[in-house]
Steps between C-alpha positions, in 0.01 A plus 500: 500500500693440791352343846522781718351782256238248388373449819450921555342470088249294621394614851436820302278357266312358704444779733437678147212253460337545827514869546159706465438749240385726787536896425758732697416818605686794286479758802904643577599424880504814731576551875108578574429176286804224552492218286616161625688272270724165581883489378577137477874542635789271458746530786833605362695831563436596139076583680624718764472802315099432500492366876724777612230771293201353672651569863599851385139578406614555132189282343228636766589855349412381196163365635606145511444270741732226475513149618849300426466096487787273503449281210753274352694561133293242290187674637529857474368523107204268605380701756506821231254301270317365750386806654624395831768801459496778316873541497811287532839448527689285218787508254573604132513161366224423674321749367616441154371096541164588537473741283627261250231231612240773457438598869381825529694670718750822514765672659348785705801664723871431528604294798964457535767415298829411530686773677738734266790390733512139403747427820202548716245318286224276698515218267863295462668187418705355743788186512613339827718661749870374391399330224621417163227727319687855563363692123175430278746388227533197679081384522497373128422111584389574878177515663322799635217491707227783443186508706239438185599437189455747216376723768622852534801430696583178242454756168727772663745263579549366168522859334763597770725183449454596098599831565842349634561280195336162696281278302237413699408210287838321658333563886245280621267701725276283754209658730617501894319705739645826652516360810726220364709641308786604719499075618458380152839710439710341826356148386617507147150476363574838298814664404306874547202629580304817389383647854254778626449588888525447786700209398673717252683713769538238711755314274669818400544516882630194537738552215379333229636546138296840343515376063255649386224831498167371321505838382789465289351546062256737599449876512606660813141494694278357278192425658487130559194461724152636450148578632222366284127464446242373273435664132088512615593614849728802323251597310172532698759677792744733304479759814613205723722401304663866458488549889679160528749590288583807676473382831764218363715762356497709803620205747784388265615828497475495886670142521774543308588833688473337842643181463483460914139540487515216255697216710265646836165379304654201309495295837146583490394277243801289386578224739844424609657867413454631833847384642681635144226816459841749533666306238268361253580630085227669389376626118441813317170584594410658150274733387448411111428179293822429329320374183832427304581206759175288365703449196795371726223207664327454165810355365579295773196379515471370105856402505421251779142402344321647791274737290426429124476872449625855588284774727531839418589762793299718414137309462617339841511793661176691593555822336463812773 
């Protein structure tokens, strides 16, 4: 299993160890009788949908009380099987890694995808400003960075560049930091680099070399992003679950129709996109689990010998 996925594997487990056996209560939220519940929230565009619902009052009208807490990538599942949330933010693959290591978790509520207009996708690989990488037919025997290997981000990129006829088996990818990337290009350390905002827009500002949508070999949409929880914490709460859901729902549909209302909240939670709010690329905000894109990942995944076996959409998915 690789580093960066083992290290989420086994702060899971452990949290799985040391979390109580405690009962939930099965009552459904109302307005007379909120319920409060903790969304462990990973500060990327593709969350705004949620962030942007819980100023518009979408989850109090469904008798939720929320409270959103940054948490970093490799500790959003934990904090689902530890108790200490009893939703999150987190990716298909993922999703699909614990599963496949047994951890008992689901896919509750859609969260963004890439957008149907690939041109304006959030997630991109970029070359050097006047430099000799001008076309992705050009990367086989380069280096890319990404920002985590086998990641999200990593696994989209390598389906895009095979959707353009580029073996990504001839591309060494190496881990550099978002903030890094756009010096690790002008230094020669990498010959591209798969970028997400703010520092995304700022080097298509500055008129850096646009390869690449990490959108590219998927379905136009398909959800990418999700909202989970824990199997026991599904089951001894479907009504909270349900309201979740809708609230969810409800404030994608609102995000992606007011895409202004988006980049005025972003600022709000995601450092450094204040100065680039009016510009920043945003996602589809969707309102469905695209099941058909776990087969997409699950591939990926077994090809590169990050999972030793497939997840099925549909058991991954908490059923409505």
């Amino acid at each position: 299993m690789k580093k960066s996925l083992a290290i989420v594997i086994a702060a899971s487990l452990a949290a799985l160890a040391a979390c109580g056996s405690g009962s939930e209560s099965s009552e459904g939220p109302s307005s007379s009788k909120p319920v409060k519940i903790t969304v462990a929230n990973l500060a990327v565009t593709n969350s705004a949908g949620l962030v942007l619902g819980v100023e518009k009052g979408f989850f109090t009208d469904e008798g939720l009380s929320v409270t959103i807490k940054d948490t970093p990538a490799a500790s959003t599942v934990p904090s689902v099987v530890s108790g200490d949330a009893q939703f999150a933010f987190t990716g298909i693959p993922p999703l699909i890694n614990a599963r496949s290591n047994a951890l008992p978790i689901k896919a509750v509520a859609p969260a963004a995808g890439y957008p149907e207009d690939l041109s304006t996708s959030q997630i991109r690989l970029i070359a050097q400003k006047g430099g000799d990488i001008t076309d992705v037919t050009q990367l086989e025997g380069k280096k890319i960075a990404v920002d985590t290997l086998y990641q999200l981000p990593h696994l989209s990129i390598i389906q895009a560049l095979k959707s353009k006829g580029v073996d990504p088996t001839k591309i060494t990818f190496t881990e550099v930091p978002y903030p890094s990337m756009t010096e690790a290009l002008a230094s020669g350390k990498v010959d591209a680099a798969d970028m997400g905002d703010p520092f995304l827009s700022q080097a298509l500002a500055a008129g850096h070399t646009d390869l690449l949508s990490n959108g590219e070999g998927f379905d136009p949409a398909a959800t990418q992003v999700i909202w989970i929880a824990s199997e026991s914490y599904i089951a001894k709460n479907p009504k909270i679950v349900k309201a979740f859901r809708r609230a969810v729902v409800k404030s994608n549909e609102y995000a992606q129709a007011n895409p202004d209302e988006v980049r005025k909240i972003v600022p709000s939670y995601m450092e450094g996109t204040d100065k680039v709010a009016d510009k920043i690329l945003l996602p589809q905000y969707t309102t469905t689990i695209d099941q058909k894109v776990f087969s997409v990942y699950n591939d990926l995944l077994t090809e590169f010998k990050v999972t030793k076996k497939s997840v099925d959409g549909k058991e991954a998915v908490a059923q409505e």
